[in-house]
C-alpha positions in Angstrom: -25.0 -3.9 5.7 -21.8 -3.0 5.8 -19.6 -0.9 2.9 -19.2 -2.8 -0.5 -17.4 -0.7 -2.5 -13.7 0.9 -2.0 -10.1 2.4 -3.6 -9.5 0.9 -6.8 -6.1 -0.8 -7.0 -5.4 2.2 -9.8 -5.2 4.8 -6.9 -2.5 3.2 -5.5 -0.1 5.9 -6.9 -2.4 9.2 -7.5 -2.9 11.9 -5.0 -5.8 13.9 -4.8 -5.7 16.5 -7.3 -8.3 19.5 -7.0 -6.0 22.2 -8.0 -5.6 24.8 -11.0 -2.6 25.7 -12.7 -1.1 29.2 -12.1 -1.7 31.9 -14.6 1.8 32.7 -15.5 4.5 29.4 -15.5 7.2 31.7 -14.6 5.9 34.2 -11.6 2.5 35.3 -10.0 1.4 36.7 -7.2 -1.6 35.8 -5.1 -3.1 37.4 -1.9 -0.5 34.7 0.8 2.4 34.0 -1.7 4.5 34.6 -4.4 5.5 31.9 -6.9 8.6 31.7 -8.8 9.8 28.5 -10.7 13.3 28.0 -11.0 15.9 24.8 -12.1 17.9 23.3 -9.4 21.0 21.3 -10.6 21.5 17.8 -9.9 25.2 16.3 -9.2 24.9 14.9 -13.2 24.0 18.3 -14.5 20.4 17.4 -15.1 18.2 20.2 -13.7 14.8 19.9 -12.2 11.8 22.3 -12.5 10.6 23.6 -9.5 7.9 25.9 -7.8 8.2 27.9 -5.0 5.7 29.3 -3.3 6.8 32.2 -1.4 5.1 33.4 1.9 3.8 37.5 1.8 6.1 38.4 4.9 9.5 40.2 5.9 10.5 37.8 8.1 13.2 36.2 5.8 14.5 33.4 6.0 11.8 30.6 5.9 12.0 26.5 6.6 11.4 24.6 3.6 8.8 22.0 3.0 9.5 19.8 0.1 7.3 18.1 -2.8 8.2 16.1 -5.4 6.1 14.2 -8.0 5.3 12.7 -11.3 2.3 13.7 -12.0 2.6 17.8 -12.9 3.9 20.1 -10.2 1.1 22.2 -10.9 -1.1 20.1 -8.7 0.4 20.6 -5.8 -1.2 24.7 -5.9 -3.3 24.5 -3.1 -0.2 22.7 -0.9 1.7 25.6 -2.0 -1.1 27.8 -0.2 -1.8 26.0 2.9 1.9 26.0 3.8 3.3 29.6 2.4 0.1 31.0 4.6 1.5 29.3 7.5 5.6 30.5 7.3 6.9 27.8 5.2 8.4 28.2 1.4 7.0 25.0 -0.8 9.1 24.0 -3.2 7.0 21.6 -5.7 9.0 19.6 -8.0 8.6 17.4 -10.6 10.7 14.4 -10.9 13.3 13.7 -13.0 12.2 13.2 -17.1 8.8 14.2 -16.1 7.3 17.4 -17.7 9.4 20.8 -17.3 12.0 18.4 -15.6 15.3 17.2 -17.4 16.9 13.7 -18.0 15.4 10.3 -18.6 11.4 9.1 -16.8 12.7 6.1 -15.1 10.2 5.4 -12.1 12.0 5.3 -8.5 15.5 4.8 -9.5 17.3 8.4 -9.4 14.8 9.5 -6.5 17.4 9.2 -4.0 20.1 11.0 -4.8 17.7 13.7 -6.8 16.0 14.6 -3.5 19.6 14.5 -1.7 20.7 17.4 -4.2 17.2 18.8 -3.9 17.4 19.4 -0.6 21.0 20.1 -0.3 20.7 23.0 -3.1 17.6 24.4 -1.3 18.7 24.5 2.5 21.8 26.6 1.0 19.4 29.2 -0.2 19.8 32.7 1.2 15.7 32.7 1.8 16.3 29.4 3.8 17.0 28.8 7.5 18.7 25.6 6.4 15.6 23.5 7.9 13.8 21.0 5.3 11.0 18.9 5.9 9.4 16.5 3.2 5.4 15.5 2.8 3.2 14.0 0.1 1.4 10.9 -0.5 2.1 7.8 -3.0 4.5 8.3 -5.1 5.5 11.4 -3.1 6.1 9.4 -0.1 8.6 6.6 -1.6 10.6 9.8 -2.8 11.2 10.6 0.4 12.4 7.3 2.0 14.9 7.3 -0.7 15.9 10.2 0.2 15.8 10.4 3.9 18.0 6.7 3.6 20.9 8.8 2.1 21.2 11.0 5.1 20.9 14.9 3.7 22.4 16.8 6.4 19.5 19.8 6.3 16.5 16.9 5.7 14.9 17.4 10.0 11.7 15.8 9.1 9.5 13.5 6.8 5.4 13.2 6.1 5.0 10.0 4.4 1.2 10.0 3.2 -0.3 6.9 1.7 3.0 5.3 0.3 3.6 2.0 -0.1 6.7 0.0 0.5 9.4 -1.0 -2.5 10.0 -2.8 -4.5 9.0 -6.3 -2.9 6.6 -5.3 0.1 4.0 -3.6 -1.9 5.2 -2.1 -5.2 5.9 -3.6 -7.9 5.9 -6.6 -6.4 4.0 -7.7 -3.1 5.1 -11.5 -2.2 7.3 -12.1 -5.1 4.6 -11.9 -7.4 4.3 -8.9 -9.9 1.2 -6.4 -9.1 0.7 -6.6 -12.5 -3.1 -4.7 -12.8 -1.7 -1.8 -10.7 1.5 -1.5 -12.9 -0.2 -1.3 -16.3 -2.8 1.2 -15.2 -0.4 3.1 -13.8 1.9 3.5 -16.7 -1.0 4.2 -18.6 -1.7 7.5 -16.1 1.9 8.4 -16.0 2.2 8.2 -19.8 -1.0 9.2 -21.1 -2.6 11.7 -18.4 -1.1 15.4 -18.8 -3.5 16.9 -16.2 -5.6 16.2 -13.4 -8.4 15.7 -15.2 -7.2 13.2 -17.3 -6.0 11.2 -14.2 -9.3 11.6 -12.8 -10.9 10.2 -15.8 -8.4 7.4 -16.4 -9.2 6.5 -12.7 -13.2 6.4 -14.0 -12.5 4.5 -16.3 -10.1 2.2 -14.7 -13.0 1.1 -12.5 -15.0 0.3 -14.8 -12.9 -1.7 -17.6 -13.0 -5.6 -18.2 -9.3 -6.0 -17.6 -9.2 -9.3 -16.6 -9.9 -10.5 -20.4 -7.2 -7.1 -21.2 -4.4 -8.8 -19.0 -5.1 -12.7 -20.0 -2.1 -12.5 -22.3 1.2 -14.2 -22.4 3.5 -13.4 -21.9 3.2 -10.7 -19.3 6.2 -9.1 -20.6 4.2 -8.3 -23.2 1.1 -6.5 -21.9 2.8 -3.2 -22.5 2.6 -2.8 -26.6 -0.3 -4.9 -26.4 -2.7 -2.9 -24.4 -0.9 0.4 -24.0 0.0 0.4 -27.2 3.6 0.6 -26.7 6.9 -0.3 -25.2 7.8 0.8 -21.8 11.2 0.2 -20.7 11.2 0.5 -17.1 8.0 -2.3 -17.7 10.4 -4.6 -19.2 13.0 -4.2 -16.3 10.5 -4.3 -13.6 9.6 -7.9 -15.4 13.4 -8.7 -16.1 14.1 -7.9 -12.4 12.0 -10.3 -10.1 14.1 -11.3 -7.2 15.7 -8.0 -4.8 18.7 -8.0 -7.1 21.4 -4.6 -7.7 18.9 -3.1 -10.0 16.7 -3.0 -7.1 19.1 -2.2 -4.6 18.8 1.8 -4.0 14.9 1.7 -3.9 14.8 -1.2 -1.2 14.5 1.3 1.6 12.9 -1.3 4.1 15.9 -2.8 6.0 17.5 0.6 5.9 15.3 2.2 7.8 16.0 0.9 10.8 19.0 3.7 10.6 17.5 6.3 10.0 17.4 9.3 12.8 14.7 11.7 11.7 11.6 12.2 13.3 9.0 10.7 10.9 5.0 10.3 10.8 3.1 8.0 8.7 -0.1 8.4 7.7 -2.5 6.1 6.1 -6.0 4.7 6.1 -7.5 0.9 6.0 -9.0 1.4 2.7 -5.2 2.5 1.1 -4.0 0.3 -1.1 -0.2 1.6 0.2 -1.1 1.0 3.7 0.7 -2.1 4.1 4.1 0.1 3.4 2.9 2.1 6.3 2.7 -0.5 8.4 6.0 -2.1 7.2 7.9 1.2 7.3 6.6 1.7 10.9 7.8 -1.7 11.9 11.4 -1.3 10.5 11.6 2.4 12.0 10.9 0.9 15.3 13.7 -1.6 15.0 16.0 2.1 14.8 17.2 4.6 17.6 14.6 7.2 16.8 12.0 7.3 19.4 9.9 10.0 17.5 7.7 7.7 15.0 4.3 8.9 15.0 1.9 7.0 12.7 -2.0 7.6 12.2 -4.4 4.8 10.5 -7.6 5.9 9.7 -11.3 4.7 7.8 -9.8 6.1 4.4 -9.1 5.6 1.3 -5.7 6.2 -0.6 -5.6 9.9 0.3 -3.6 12.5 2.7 -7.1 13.2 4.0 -9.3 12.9 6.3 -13.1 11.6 5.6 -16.5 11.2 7.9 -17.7 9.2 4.8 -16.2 6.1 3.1 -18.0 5.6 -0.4 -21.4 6.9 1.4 -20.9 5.2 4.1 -21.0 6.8 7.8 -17.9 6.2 9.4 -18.5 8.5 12.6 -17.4 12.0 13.5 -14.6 11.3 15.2 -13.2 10.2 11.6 -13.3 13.9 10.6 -9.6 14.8 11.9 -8.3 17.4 10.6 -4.9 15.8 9.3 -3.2 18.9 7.7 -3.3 21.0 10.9 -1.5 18.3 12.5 0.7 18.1 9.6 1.1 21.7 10.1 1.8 21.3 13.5 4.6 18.3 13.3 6.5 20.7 11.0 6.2 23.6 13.2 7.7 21.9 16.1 10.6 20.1 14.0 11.2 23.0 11.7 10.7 26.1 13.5 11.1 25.1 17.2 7.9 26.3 18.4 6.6 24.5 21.5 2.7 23.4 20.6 2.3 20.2 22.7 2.6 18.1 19.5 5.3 15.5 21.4 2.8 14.8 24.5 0.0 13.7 22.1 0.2 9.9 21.6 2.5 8.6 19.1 -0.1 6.1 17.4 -3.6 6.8 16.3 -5.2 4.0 14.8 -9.0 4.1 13.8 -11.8 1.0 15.1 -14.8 0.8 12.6 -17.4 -0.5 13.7 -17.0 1.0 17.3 -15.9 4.2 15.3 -13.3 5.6 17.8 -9.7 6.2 18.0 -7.3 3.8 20.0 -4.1 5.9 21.1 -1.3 4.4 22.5 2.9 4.6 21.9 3.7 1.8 19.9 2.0 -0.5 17.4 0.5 -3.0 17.7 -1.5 -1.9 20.5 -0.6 -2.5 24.2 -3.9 -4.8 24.7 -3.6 -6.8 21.9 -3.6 -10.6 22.1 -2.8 -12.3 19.1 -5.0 -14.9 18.5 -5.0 -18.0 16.1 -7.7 -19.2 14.4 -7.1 -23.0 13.1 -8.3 -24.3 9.5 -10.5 -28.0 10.2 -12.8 -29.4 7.7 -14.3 -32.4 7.3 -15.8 -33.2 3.9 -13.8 -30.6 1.9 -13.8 -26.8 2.3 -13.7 -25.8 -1.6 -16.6 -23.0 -2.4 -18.2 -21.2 0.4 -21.1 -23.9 -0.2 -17.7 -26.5 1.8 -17.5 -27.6 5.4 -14.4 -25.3 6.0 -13.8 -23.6 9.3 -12.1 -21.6 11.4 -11.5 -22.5 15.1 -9.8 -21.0 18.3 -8.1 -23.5 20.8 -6.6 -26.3 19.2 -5.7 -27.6 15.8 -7.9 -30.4 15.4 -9.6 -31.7 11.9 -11.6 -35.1 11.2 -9.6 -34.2 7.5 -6.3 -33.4 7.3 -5.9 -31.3 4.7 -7.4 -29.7 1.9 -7.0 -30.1 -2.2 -7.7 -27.8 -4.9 -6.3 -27.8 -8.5 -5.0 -24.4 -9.9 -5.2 -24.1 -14.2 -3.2 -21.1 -14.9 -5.4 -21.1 -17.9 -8.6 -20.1 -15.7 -7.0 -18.3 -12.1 -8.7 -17.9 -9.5 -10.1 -13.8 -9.4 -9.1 -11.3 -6.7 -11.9 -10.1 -4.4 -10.7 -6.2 -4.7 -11.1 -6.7 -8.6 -14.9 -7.0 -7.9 -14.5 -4.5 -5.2 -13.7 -1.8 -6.8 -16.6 -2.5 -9.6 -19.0 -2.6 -6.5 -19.5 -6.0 -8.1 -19.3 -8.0 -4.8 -22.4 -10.2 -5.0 -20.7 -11.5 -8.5 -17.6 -12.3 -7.0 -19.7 -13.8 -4.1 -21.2 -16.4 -7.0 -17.6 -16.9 -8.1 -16.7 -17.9 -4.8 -19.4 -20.4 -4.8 -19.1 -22.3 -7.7 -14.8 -22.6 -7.6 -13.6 -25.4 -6.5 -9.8 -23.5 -7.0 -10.6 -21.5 -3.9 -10.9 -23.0 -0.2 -13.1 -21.4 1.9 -13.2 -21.1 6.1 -15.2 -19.3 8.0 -16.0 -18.8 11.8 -19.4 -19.0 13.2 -21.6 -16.3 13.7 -20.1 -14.5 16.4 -21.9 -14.9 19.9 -20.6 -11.1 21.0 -18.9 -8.5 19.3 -15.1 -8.9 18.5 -12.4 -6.3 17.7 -9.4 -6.6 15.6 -7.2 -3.8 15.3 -3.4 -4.2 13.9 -1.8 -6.4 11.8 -3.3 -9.7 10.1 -1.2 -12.6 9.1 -1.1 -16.4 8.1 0.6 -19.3 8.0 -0.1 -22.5 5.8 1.5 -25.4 5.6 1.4 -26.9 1.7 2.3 -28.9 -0.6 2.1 -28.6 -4.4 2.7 -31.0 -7.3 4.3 -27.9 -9.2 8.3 -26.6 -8.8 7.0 -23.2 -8.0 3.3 -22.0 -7.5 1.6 -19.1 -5.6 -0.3 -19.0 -2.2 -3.0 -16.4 -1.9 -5.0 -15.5 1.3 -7.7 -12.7 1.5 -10.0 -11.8 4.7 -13.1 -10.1 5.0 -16.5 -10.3 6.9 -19.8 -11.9 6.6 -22.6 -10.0 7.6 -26.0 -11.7 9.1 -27.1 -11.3 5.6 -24.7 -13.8 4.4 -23.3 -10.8 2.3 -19.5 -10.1 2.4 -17.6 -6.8 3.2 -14.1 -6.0 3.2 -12.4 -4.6 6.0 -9.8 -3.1 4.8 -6.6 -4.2 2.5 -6.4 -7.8 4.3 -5.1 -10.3 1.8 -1.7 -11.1 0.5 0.2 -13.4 -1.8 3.5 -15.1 -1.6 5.1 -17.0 -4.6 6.3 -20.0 -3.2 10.1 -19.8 -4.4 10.6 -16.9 -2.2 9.5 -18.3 0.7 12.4 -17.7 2.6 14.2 -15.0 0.7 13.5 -12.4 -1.8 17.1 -12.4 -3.0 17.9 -16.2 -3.3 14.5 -17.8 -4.6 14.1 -21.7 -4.3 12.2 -24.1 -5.8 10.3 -26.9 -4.2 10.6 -29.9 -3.8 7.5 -32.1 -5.5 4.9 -33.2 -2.5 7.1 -31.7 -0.1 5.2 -29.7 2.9 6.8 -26.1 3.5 5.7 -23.2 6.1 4.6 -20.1 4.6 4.2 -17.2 6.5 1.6 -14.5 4.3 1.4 -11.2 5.2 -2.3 -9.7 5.4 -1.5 -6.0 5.7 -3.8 -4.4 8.8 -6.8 -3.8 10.0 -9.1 -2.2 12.8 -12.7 -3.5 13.0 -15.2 -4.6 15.7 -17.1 -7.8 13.8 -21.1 -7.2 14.9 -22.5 -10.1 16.7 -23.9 -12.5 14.3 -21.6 -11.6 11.9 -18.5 -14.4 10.7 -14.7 -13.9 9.7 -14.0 -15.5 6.3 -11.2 -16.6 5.2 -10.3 -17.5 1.3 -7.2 -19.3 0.0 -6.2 -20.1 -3.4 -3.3 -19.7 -6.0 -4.1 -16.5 -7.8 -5.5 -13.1 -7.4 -5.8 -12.8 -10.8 -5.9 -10.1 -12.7 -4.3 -8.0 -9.7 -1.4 -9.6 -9.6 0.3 -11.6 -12.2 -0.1 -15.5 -12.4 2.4 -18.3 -11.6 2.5 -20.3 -14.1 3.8 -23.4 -12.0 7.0 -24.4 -14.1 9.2 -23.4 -12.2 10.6 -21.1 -14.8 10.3 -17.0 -15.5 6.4 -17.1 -15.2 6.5 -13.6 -16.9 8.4 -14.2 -19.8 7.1 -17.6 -20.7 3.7 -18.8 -22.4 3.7 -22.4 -21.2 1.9 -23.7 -18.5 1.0 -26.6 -15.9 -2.0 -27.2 -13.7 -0.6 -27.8 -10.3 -2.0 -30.2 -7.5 -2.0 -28.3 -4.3 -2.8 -29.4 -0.9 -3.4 -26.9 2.9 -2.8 -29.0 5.8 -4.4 -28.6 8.8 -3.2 -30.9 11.2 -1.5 -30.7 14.7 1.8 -31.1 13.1 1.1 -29.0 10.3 -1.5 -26.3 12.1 -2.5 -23.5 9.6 -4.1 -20.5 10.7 -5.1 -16.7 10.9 -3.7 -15.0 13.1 -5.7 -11.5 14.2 -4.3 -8.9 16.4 -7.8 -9.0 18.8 -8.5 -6.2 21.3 -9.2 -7.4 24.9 -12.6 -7.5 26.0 -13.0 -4.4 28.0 -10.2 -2.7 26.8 -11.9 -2.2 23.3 -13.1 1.6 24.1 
């Protein structure tokens, strides 16, 4: 059987924190560094608390590598270690507003220009060559994207770990439609979590809460004061602000990427609920100049490190990589100049479960890769996984032509990776089976083993009785058990209105059939044979992500609601389908 449980959506912004804080705040020395804090001045006078960690040596003047986070500088000791061991000086900072650091806690907004200055003030450092590189994971990874965007003369090289993609690709809003679960529980750690053990046990407990009855309140604006217990803010303007509009303007990082020169490697793992911001970060760096994007994809969780083990599970040896010697070994090359074979390695490492090996190659997707369609037929109906529905290669062909459902905002549909991360899959499983709200396609068992490896996408063509509504598409397996797994991050949601732009949203027109293109993030599996490919679709992931509540109007501000008559074609003129990234037969080791 394959792994049930994985990342909780509340991960999605916290690094990995095993680390103790210093004995002095001001200045200590240890046996490989020296650490002293100082306050770096931003261009508004607003100064930032900093650590850096010194290495033990004479040979003055060191390249920098660069930290900066919400969650406590003091977490980021053992980072501090690793690097001042190995020649570098890491400077650890926290974020604007956020503990030792002046100014105002607004999340993502004065990243930008702060890590500009940031950089700026330390590459003029007597102690400095003038060389800056930038790593860390989550949260740590946006901040350097909106950074790197503004061009900091000394910035040479970034690590983006884990991070997902802003604001409308993954965070706050993936598809239009606000990732409402992750936001609250986040601003609950930010807020309400002063160490690392209180993130880790706000994470525990995060797992196991009954949020969907938590977030069932309208309106969402609301959910703030009425489970945190207070006003946020930035909450209110992430709600206020639900198309890409100025407020939004400095974080969107996305479409500038594709001018931005720097070397850069992205690192990420299936199970990351950020890795669909590696993959759309890659894709936009591609579309630049730079010819130096290196990006690894492993059997992980949301985490700048490398397992053998995925929630128990055996994922094989070669899984085991050791990540931070190559980190160590990108910056030595880009920082200090030293020759170490890092540039002849591949460019793209991207992990196959299942097979459990490593596919190398320059670019991504993979060389081999054919992209195949799957077509949606039924013939009585394919509501429940007890329907007819089914997924087909060749041609789209169906005795029906297309599929109804009715979605009550009053009762959404639920999200598989709410289940997920409860290890409550065989409940969701029953769900699945008794909703009518969700359509449900599947191949059949698979006569030989199949491999998928890169990035998943749909397209539907629908119709809805509503002026605006949400389509939601999730993809995992079924094993000869009839049990389901997931295999990695693969679903997505796209609120209808936005179906051609994020910037100028659209209603529809009533019975009208649009195209809409969903975004599945990525994957890399080989399917067993016997095993199936299952495809869900329905109009809410709730409580994950916020529900539309089909007026047409601000669905998070409003209370009223409509049911909303939807139909998936699957016709020759309208032919939805899954699209998988599979790996040529014989080219698959």
């Amino acid at each position: 059987m394959r792994t049930g449980n994985m990342v909780c959506a509340l991960s999605a912004f916290l690094m990995v924190v095993t680390t103790l804080l210093c004995a002095s705040p001001s200045e200590c020395i240890e046996d490989n560094y020296s650490l002293k804090t100082t306050m770096i001045p931003m261009r508004d006078g607003m100064q930032l608390a900093t650590d850096l960690y010194f290495p033990v040596s004479d040979k003055k003047p060191f390249p920098i590598v660069l930290m900066r986070t919400p969650y406590g500088r003091k977490i980021l000791k053992d980072y501090g270690e690793f690097y001042s061991e190995h020649g570098y000086i890491l400077a650890a900072q926290d974020v604007r507003g956020r503990f030792e650091s002046q100014g105002e806690w607004e999340p993502f907004i004065n990243e930008g220009k702060d890590g500009y200055d940031t950089i700026e003030w330390l590459s003029s450092q007597n102690w400095s060559t003038g060389k800056i590189g930038m790593c860390g994971g989550s949260y740590s990874g946006s901040v350097q994207f909106a950074a790197a965007i503004l061009e900091p003369p000394h910035l040479i090289t970034i690590i983006p770990n884990i991070t997902p993609a802003m604001p409308f690709g993954n965070l706050p809003y993936e598809g239009g439609s606000l990732l409402m679960g992750w936001a609250i529980r986040w601003i609950d750690i930010v807020e309400n979590a002063e160490t690392a053990s209180d993130m880790a046990r706000k994470v525990r407990e995060g797992l196991v809460r009954e949020w969907r009855s938590l977030l069932n309140i309208l309106p969402v604006i609301d959910l703030d004061k009425e489970v945190l217990g207070k006003v946020y803010p930035y909450w209110r303007k992430w709600v206020m602000h639900n198309t890409d509009d100025s407020y939004w303007k400095e974080v969107d990082y996305l479409e500038k990427l594709k001018g931005l020169d720097i070397p850069v490697f992205l690192q990420s793992g299936w199970y990351d609920g950020g890795n669909r911001g590696t993959k759309l970060a890659y894709f936009y760096l591609k579309q630049s100049r730079n010819d130096q994007i290196k990006m690894i994809v492993g059997p992980w969780i949301h985490s700048d490190r490398s397992s053998k083990y995925l929630y128990g599970q055996y994922m094989g040896e070669a899984a085991g990589i050791n990540l931070f010697e190559l980190y160590r070994r990108w910056f030595d090359y880009w920082l200090k100049g030293e020759e170490n074979g890092i540039l002849d390695e591949p460019l793209v490492q991207v992990y196959n479960m299942g097979s459990n090996h490593w596919f190398e190659a320059n670019t991504y997707p993979l060389p081999n890769t054919s992209f195949t369609k799957l077509y949606l037929t039924s013939e009585k109906g394919a509501n429940t996984s007890r329907g007819d529905g089914k997924l087909q290669p060749g041609t789209a062909s169906s005795i029906k032509q297309y599929d109804t459902y009715t979605y009550d905002p009053g009762d959404p549909s639920p999200c598989y990776y709410a289940y997920l991360k409860k290890g409550a899959s065989e409940q969701y499983n029953r769900f699945v089976a008794s909703r009518n709200d969700i359509l449900v396609y599947e191949t059949p068992p698979l006569e030989q083993p199949l491999t998928v490896n890169g990035p998943v996408s749909a397209v539907l063509y629908a119709s809805s009785s509503a002026g605006d509504t949400d389509w939601c598409v999730t993809v995992y397996g079924v094993d000869e058990n009839g049990e389901i797994y997931p295999i990695g991050m693969t679903w997505g949601i796209l609120r209808a209105r936005y179906r051609n732009s994020m910037r100028s949203p659209e209603l529809l027109e009533k019975g009208k059939i649009y195209k809409y293109n969903i975004d599945l993030s990525h994957t890399g599996i080989t399917f067993s044979r016997g095993e199936r490919i299952r495809m869900e679709i329905s109009s809410s992931l709730f409580p994950e992500y916020s529900r539309n509540l089909n007026t047409g109007g601000h669905s998070e501000t409003e209370t009223e609601y409509v049911s909303a008559y939807q139909r998936i074609y699957h016709t020759e003129q309208y032919p939805s389908h899954l699209l998988l990234p599979v790996i040529e037969k014989g080219k698959d080791r």
